[in-house]
MDAnalysis code that builds the backbone (N, CA, C; Angstrom):
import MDAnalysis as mda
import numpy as np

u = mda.Universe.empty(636, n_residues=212, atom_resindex=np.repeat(np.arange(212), 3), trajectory=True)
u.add_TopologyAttr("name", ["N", "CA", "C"] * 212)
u.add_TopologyAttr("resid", np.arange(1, 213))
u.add_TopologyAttr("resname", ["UNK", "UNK", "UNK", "UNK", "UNK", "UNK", "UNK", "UNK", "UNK", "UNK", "UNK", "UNK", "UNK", "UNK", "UNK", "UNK", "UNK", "UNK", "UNK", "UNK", "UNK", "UNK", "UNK", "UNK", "UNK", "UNK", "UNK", "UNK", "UNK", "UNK", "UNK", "UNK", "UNK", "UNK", "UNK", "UNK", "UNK", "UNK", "UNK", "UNK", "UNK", "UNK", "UNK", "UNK", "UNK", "UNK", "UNK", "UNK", "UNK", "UNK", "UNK", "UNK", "UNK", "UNK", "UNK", "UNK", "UNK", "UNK", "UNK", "UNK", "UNK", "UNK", "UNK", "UNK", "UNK", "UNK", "UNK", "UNK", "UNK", "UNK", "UNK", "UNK", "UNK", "UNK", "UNK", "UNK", "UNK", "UNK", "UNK", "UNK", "UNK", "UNK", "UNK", "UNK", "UNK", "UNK", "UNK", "UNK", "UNK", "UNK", "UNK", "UNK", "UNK", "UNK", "UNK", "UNK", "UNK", "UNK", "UNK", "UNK", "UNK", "UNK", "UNK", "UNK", "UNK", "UNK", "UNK", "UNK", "UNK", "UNK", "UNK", "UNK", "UNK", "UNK", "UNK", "UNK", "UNK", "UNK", "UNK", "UNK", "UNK", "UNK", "UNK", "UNK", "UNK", "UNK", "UNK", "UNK", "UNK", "UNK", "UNK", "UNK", "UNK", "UNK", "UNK", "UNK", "UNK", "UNK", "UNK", "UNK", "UNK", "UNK", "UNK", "UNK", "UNK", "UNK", "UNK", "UNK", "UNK", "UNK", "UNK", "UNK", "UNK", "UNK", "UNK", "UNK", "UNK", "UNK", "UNK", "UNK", "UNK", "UNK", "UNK", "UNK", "UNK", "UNK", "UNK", "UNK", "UNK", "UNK", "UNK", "UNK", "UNK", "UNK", "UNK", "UNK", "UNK", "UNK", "UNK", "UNK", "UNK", "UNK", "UNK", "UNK", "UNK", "UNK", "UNK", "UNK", "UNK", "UNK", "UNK", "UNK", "UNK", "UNK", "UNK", "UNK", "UNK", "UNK", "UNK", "UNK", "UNK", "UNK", "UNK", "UNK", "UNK", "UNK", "UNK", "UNK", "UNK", "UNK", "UNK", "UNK"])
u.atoms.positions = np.array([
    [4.051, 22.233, -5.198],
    [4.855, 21.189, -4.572],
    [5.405, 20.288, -5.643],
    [6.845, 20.086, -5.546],
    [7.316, 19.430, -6.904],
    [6.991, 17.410, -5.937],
    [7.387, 17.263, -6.555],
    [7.266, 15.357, -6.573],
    [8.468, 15.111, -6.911],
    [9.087, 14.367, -5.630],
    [10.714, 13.937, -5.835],
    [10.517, 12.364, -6.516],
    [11.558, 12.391, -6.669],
    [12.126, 11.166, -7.352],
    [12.222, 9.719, -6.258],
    [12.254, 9.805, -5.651],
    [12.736, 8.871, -4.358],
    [11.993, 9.087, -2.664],
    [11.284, 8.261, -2.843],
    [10.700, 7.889, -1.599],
    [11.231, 7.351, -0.545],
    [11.686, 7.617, 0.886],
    [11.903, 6.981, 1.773],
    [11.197, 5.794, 2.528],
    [12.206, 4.981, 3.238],
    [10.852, 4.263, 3.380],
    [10.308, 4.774, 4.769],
    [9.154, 3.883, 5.073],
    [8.606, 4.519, 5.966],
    [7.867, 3.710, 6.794],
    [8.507, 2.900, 7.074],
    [7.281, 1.528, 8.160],
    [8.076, 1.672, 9.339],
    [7.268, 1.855, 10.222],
    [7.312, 1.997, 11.501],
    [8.204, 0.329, 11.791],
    [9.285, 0.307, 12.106],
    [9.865, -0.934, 12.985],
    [10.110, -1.078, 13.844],
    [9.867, -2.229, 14.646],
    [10.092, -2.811, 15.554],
    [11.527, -3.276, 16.150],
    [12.436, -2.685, 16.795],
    [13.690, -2.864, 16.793],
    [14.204, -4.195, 17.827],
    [15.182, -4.877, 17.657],
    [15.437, -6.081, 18.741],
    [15.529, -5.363, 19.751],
    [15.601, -6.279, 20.769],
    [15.515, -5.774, 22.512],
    [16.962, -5.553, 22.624],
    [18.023, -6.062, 22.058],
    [19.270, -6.012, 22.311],
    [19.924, -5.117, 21.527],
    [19.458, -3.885, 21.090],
    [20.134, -3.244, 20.143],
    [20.903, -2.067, 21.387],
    [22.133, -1.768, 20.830],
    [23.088, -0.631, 21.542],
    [23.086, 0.503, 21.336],
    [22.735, 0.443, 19.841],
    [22.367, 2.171, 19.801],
    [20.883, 2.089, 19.983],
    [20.124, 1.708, 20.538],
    [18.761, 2.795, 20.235],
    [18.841, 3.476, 21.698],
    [18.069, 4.392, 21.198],
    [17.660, 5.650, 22.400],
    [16.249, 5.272, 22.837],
    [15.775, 5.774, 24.003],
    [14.220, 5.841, 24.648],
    [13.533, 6.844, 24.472],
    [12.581, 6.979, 24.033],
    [12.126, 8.506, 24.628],
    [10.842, 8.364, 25.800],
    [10.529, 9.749, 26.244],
    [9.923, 10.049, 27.523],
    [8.623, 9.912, 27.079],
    [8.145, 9.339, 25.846],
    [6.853, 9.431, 25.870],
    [5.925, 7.970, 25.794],
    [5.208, 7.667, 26.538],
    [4.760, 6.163, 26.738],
    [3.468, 5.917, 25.426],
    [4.178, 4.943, 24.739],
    [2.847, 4.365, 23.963],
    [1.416, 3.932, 24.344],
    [0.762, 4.832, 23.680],
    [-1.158, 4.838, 24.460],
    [-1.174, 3.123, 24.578],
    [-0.496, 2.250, 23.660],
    [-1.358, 0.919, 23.512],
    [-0.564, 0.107, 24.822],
    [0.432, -0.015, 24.626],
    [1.293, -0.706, 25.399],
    [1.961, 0.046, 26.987],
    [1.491, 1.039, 27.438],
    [2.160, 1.687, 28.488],
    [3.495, 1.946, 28.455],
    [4.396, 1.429, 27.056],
    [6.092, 1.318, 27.491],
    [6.288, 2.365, 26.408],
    [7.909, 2.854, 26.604],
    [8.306, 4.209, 25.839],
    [9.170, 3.583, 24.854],
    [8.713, 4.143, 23.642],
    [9.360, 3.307, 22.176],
    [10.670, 3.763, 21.980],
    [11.062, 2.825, 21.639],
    [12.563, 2.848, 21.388],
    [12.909, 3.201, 19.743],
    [13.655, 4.064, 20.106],
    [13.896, 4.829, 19.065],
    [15.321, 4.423, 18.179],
    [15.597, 3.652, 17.485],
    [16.549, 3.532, 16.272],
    [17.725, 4.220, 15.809],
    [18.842, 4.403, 15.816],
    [19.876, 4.848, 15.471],
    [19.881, 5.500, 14.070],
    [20.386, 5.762, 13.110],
    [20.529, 6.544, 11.826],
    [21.039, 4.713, 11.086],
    [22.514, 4.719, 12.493],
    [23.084, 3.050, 11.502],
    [22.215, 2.041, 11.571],
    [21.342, 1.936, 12.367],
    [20.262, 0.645, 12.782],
    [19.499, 0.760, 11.567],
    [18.675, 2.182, 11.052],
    [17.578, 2.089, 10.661],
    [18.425, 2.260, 9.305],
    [19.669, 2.825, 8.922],
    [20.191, 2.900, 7.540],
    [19.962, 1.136, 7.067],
    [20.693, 0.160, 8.220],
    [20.841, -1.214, 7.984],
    [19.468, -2.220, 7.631],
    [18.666, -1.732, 8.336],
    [17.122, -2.514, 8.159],
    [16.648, -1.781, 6.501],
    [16.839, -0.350, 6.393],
    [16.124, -0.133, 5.441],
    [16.667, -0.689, 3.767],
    [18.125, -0.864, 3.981],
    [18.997, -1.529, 2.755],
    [18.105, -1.967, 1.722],
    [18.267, -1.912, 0.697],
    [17.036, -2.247, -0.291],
    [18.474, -3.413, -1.275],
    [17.356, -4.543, -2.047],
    [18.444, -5.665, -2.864],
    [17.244, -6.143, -3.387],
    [17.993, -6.013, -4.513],
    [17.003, -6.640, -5.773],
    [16.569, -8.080, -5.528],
    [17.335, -8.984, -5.161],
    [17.742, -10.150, -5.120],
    [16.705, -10.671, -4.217],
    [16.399, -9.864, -2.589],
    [15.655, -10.084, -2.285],
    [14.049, -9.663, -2.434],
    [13.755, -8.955, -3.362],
    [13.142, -8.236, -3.624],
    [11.976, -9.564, -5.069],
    [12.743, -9.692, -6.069],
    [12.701, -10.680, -6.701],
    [12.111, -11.836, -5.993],
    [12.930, -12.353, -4.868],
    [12.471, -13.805, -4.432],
    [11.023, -13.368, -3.503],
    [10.789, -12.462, -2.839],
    [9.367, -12.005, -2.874],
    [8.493, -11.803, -3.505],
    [8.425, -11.584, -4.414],
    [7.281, -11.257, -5.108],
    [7.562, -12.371, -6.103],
    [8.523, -13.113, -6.484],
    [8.175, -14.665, -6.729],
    [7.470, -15.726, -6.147],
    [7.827, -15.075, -4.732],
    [7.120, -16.466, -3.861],
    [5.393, -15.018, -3.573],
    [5.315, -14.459, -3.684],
    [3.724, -14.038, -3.849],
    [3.234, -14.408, -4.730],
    [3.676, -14.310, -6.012],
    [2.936, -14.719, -7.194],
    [2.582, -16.739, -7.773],
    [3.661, -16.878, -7.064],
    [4.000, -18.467, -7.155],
    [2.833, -18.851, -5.774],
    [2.465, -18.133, -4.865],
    [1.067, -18.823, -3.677],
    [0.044, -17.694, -4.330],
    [-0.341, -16.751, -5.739],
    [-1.451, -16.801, -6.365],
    [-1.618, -17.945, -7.628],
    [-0.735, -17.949, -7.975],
    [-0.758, -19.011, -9.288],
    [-1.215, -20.582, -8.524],
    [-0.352, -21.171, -7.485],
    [-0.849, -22.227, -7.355],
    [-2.293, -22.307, -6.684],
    [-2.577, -21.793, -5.176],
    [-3.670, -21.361, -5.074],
    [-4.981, -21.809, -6.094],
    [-4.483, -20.744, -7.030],
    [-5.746, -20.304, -7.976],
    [-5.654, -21.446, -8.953],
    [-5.187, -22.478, -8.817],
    [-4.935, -23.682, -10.077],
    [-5.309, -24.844, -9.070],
    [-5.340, -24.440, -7.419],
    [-5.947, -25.545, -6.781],
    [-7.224, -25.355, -6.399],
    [-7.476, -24.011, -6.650],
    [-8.851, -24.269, -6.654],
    [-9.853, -24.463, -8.071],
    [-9.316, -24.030, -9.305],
    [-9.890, -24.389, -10.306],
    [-9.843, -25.923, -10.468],
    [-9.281, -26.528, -9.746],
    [-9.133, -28.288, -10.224],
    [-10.306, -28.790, -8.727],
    [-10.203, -28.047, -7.741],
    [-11.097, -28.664, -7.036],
    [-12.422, -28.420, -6.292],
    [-12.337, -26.765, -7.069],
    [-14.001, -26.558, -6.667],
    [-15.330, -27.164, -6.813],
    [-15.236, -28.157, -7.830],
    [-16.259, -28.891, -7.811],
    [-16.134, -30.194, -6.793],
    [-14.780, -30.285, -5.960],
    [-14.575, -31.829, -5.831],
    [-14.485, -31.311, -3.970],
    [-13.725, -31.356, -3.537],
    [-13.853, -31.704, -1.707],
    [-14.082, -30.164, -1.322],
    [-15.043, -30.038, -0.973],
    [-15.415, -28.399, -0.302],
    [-14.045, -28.067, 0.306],
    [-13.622, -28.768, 1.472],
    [-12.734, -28.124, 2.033],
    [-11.259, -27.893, 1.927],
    [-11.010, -28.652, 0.171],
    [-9.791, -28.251, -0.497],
    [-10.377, -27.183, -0.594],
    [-11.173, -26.649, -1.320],
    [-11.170, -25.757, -2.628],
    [-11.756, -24.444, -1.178],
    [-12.192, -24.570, -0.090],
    [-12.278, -23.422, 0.372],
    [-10.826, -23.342, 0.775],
    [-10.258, -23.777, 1.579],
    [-8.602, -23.152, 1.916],
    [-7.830, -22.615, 0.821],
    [-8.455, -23.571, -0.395],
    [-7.445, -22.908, -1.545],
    [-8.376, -21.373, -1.991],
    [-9.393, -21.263, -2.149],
    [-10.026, -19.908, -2.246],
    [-8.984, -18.817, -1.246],
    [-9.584, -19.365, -0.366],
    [-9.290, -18.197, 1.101],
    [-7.759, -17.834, 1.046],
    [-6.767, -18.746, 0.503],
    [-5.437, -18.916, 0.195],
    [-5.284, -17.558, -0.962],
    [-6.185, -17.993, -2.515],
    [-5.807, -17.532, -3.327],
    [-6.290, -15.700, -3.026],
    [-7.689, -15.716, -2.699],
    [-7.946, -14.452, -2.284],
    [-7.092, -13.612, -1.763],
    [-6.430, -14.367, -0.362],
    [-5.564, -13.290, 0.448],
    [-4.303, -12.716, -0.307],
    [-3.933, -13.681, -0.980],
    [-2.949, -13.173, -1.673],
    [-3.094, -12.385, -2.744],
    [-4.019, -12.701, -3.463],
    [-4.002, -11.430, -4.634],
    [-4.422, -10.250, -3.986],
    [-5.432, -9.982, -2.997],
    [-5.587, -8.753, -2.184],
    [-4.072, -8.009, -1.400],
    [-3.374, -9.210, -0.863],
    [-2.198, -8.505, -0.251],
    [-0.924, -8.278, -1.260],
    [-1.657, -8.302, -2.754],
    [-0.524, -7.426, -3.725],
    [-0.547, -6.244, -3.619],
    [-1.282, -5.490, -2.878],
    [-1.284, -4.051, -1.916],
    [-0.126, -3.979, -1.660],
    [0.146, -4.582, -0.738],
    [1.621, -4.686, -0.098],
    [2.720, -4.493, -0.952],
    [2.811, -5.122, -1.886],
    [3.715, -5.228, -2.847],
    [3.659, -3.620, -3.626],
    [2.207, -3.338, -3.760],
    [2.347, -2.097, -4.732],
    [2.759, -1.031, -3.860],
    [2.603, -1.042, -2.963],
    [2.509, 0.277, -1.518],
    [4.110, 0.125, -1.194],
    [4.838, -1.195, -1.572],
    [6.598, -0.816, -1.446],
    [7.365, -0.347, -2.314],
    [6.480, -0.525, -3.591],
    [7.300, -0.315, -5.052],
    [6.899, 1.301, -5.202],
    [5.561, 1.427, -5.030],
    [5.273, 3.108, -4.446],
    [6.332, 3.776, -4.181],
    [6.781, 3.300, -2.513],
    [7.564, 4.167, -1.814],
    [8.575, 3.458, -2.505],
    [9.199, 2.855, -3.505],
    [10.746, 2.829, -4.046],
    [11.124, 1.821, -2.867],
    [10.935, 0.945, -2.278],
    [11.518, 0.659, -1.455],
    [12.232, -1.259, -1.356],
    [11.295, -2.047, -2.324],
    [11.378, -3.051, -2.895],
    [12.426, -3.616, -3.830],
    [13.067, -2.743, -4.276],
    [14.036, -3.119, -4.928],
    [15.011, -1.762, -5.341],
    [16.339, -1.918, -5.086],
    [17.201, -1.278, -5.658],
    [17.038, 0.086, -6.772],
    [16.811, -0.790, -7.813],
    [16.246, -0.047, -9.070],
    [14.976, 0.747, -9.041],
    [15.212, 1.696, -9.376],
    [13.845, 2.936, -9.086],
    [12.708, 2.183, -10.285],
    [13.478, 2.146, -11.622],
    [12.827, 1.574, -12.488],
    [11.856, 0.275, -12.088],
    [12.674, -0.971, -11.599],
    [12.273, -2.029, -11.211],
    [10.779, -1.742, -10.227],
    [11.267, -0.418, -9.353],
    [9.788, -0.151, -8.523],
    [8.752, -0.031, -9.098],
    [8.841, 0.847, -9.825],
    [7.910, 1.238, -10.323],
    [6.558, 0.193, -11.791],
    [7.379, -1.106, -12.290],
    [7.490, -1.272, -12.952],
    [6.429, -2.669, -12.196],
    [7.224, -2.994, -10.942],
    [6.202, -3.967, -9.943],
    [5.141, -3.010, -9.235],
    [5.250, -1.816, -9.191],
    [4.187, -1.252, -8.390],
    [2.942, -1.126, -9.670],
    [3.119, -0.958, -10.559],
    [2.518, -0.955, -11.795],
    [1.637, -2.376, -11.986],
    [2.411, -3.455, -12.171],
    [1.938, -4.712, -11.969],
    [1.164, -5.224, -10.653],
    [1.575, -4.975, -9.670],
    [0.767, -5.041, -8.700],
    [-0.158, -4.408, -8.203],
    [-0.440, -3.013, -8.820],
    [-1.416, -2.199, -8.928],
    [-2.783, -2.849, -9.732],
    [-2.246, -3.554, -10.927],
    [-3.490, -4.235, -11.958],
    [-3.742, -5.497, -10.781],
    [-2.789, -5.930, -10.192],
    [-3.814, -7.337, -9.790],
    [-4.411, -7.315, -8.433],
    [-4.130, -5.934, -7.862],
    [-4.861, -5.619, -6.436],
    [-6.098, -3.897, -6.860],
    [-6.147, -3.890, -7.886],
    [-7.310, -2.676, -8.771],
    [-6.884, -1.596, -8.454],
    [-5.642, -1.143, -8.528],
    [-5.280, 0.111, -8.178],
    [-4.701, 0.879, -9.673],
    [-4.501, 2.039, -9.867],
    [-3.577, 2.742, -10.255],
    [-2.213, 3.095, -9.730],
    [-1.031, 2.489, -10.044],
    [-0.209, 2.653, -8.857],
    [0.731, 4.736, -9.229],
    [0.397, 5.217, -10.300],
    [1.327, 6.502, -11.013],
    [-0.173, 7.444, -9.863],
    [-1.019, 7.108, -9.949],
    [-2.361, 7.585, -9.366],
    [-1.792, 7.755, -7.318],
    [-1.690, 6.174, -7.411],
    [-1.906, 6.519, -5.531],
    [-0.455, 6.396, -5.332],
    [1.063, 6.640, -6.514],
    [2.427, 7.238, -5.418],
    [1.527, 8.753, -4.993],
    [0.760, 9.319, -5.792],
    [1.322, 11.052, -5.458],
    [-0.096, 10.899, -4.677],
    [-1.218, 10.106, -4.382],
    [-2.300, 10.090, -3.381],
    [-1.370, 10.002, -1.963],
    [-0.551, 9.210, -2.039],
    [-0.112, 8.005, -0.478],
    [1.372, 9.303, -0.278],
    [1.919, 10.153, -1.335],
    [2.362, 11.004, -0.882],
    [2.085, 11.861, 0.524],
    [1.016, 12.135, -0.474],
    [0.174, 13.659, 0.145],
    [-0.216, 13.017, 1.502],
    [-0.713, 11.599, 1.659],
    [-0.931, 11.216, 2.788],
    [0.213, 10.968, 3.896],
    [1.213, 10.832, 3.117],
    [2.736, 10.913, 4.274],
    [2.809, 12.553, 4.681],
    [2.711, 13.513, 3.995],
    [3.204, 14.739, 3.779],
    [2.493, 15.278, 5.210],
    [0.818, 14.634, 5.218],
    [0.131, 15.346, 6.340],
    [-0.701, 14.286, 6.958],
    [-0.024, 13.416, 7.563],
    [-0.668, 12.571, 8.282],
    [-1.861, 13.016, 9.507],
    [-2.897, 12.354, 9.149],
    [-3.650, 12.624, 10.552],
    [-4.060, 14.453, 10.245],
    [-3.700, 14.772, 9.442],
    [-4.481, 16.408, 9.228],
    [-5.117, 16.522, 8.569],
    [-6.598, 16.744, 9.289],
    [-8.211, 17.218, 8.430],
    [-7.642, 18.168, 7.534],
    [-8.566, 17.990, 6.160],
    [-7.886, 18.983, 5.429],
    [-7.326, 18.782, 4.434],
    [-6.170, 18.247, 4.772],
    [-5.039, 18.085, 4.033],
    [-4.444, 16.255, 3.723],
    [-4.964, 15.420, 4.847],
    [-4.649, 13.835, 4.507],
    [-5.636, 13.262, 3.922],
    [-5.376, 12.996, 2.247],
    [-6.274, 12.319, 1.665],
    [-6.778, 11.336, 2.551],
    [-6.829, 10.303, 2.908],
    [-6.871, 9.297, 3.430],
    [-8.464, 9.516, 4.524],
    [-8.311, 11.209, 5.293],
    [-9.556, 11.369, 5.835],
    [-10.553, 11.710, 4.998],
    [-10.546, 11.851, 3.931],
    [-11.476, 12.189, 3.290],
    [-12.815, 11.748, 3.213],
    [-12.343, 10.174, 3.471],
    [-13.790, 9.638, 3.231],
    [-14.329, 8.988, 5.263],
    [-15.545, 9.782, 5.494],
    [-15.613, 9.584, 6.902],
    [-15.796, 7.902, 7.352],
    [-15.134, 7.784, 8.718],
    [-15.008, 6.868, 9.496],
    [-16.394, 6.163, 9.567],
    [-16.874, 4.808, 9.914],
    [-18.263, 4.191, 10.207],
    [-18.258, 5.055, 11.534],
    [-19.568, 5.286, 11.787],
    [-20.273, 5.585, 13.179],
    [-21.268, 4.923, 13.877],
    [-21.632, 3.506, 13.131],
    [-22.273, 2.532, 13.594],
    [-22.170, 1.204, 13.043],
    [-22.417, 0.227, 13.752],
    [-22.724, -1.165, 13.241],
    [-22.986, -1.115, 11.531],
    [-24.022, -0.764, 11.397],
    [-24.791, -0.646, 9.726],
    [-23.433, -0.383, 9.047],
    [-23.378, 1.120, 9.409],
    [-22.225, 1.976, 8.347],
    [-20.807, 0.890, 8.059],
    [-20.412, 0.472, 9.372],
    [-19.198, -0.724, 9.530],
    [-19.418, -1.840, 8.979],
    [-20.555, -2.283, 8.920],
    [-20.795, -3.889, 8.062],
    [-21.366, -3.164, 6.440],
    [-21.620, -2.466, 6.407],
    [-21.862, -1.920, 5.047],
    [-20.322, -1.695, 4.550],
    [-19.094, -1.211, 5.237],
    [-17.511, -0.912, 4.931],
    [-17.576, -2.496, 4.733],
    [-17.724, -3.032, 5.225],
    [-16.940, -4.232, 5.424],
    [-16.951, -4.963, 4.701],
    [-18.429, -4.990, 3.802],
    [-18.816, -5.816, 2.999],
    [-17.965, -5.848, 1.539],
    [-17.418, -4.436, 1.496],
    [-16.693, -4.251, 0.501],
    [-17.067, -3.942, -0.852],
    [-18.252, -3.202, -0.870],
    [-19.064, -2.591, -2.153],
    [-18.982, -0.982, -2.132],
    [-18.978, -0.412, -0.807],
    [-18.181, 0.359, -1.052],
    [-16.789, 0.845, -2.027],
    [-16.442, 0.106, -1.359],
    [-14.640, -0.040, -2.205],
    [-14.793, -0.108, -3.407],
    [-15.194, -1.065, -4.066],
    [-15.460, -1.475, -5.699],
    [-16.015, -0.254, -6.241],
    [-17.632, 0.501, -5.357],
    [-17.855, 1.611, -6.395],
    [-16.572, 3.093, -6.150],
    [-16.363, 2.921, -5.215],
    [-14.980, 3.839, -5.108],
    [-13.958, 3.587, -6.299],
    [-13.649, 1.719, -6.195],
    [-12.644, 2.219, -6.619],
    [-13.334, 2.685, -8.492],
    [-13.943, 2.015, -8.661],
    [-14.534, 1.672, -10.275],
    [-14.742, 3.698, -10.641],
    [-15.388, 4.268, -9.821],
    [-15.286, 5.597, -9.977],
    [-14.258, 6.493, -10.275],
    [-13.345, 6.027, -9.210],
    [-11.834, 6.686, -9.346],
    [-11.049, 6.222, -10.258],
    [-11.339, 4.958, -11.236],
    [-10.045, 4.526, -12.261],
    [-10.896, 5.487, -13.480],
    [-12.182, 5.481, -13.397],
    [-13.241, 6.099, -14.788],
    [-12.448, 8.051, -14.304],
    [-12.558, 8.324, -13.524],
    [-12.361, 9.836, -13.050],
    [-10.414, 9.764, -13.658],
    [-9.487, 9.050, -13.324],
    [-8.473, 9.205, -13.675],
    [-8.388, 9.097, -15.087],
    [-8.557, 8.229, -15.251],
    [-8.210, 7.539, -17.057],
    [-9.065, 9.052, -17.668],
    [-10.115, 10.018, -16.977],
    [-10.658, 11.001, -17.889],
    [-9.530, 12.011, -17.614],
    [-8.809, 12.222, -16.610],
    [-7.874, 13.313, -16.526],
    [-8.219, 14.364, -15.417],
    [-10.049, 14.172, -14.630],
    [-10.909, 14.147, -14.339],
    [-10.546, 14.422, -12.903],
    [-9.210, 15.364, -12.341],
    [-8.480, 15.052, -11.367],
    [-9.023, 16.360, -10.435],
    [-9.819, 17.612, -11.436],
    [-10.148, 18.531, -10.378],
    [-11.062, 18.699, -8.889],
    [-11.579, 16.985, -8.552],
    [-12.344, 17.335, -7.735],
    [-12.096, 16.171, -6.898],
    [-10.761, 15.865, -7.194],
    [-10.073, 15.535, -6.101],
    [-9.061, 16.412, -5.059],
    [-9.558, 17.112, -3.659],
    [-8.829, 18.027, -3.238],
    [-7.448, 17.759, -3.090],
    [-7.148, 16.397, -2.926],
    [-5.271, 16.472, -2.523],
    [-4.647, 16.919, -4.137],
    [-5.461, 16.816, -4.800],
    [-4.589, 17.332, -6.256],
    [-4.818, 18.525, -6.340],
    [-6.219, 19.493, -6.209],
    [-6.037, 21.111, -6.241],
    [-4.946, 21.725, -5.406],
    [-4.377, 20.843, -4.679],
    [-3.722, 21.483, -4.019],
    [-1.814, 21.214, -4.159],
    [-1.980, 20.487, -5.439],
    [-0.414, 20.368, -5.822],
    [-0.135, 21.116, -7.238],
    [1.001, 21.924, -6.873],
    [1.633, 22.790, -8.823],
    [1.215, 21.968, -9.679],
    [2.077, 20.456, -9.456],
    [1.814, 19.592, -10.968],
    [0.885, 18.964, -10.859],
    [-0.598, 19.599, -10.653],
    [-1.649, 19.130, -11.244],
    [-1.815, 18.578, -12.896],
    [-1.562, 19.126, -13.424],
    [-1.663, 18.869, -14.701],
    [-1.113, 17.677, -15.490],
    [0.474, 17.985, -15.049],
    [0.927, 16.559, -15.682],
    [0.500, 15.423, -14.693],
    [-0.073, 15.606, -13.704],
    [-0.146, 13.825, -12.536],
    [-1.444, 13.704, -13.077],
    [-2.152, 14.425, -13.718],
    [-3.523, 14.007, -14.459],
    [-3.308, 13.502, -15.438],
    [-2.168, 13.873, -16.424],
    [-1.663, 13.060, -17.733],
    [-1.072, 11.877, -17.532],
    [-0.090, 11.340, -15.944],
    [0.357, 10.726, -15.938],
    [-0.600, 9.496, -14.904],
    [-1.889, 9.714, -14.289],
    [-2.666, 9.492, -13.908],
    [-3.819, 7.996, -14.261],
    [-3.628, 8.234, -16.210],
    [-4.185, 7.721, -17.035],
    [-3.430, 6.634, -17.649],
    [-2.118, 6.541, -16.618],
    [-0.840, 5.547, -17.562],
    [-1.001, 4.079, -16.850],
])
């Protein structure tokens, strides 16, 4: 399987109630009982438009509510508990939801420039602990086969089946030795016993490029 150049995007949207082209279809959403409305080619060409410009003033104003955040709570953790917890809980969410940021620059979708994507998905990969050259061709494979045992990375690692197992996920030590495992396994090249990669041609170079 080669690895294209350009990612579509891919977030499920929510279309206005007043749109003229969308279509219905016959099939009713499990959550909501109503049948989703389905998007035009021009609707969804228009929402998906990508601009640097706006692209930029996002991830300015993300980084500008981690920077201050994290400068209001270094000035007031010793001083009024309940500055310095809002500013915690503030600064936390945001450096965690540089996910977001890396998971658009992933899919190319953040800015114009392919370069520019990649370049914030990179950066936002270091400040949310990811590899971002690592999880485009992981979050690929997971578009490629959604929801298929087997084949969607993503099932790989099983669901909680109880309270314990779920507050043990939750706690988030999981994650850390996951992830701390998987940056030591990449940076070695260390990619054979990850199945979504035995199962792509360019194994080889996404292991070289893996480590970048």
């Amino acid at each position: 399987m080669s690895i294209s150049t350009q990612d579509g995007a891919m977030s499920a949207i929510a279309p206005p109630a007043t749109a003229k082209t969308a279509e219905t279809s016959g099939t009713a959403d499990a959550w909501t009982g109503k049948s989703p409305t389905i998007l035009s080619a021009q609707a969804l060409a228009a929402l998906n438009a990508r601009s640097d410009r706006r692209g930029w003033q996002q991830l300015a104003l993300h980084l500008s509510a981690i920077a201050l955040s994290g400068a209001v709570w270094g000035w007031s953790h010793q001083g009024p508990w309940a500055i310095a917890g809002v500013a915690l809980l503030v600064y936390g969410f945001s450096l965690a939801s540089m996910f977001a940021a890396l998971h658009e620059g992933v899919h190319r979708t953040a800015f114009v420039s392919q370069r520019l994507n990649d370049q914030v998905a990179w950066l936002a990969g270091v400040l949310s602990f990811y590899n971002s050259t690592f999880y485009r061709r992981y979050h690929k494979w997971h578009h490629r086969y959604t929801r298929i045992p087997g084949k969607d990375p993503e099932l790989e690692e099983a669901a909680p089946t109880n309270w314990k197992i779920y507050l043990w996920q939750l706690s988030g030590i999981p994650w850390w030795i996951g992830k701390v495992k998987g940056h030591i396994r990449a940076a070695l090249g260390a990619l054979r016993a990850v199945p979504t990669f035995q199962r792509q041609r360019g194994m080889k170079s996404c292991a070289r490029l893996a480590g970048s």
